[in-house]
C-alpha positions, 0 to 999 in steps of 0.5 A: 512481470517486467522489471521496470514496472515492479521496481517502479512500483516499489519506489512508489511504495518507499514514498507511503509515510509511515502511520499512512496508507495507499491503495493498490489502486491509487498507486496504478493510477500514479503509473498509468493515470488509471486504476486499471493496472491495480491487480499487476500492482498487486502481483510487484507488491506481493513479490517485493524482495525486500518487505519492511525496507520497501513498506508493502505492508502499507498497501490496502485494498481501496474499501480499506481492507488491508488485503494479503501479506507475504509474512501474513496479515496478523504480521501487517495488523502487527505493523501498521498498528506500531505505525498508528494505523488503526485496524479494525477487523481487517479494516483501516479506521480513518480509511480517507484520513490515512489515505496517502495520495502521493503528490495529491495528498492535501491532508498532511 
């Protein structure tokens, strides 16, 4: 994977509010105006050198799953859950109400 686009990703990724949430997808399309580029998302926030300080842990699935962690997904519930994210299972209550849309984001 190349560098511009990991670290492109991680600075999208620093923008999430904390007690919001984004999708791998939404985060594509920010880049390249498509969803299609989720999964390479996926492999830059999986590989983040600096998890907390870059907050992948508020990257989810886009049906609200909260997907994988490098540290775990009891460590992501743990997270999210001291931001106000409520979790469910391995799902994101309030999914649409938490959704960060970067610069679309009309509900904050």
């Amino acid at each position: 994977m190349d560098g511009y686009f990991q670290d492109a990703v991680l600075n999208l990724v620093k923008q999430i509010p904390e007690g919001k949430v984004t999708t791998y997808g939404e985060i594509a399309r920010e880049l390249t105006g498509s969803v299609r580029a989720a999964r390479a998302v996926g492999q830059a926030v999986a590989t983040n050198p600096y998890p907390i300080v870059v907050p992948c842990h508020r990257v989810v699935r886009s049906d609200g799953d909260i997907g994988g962690y490098s540290s775990g997904v009891e460590k992501k519930i743990k997270l999210l859950s001291a931001e106000g994210v409520e979790i469910k299972g391995r799902k994101v209550v309030k999914f649409e109400e938490t959704l960060f849309l970067f610069f679309f984001d009309l509900k904050k």
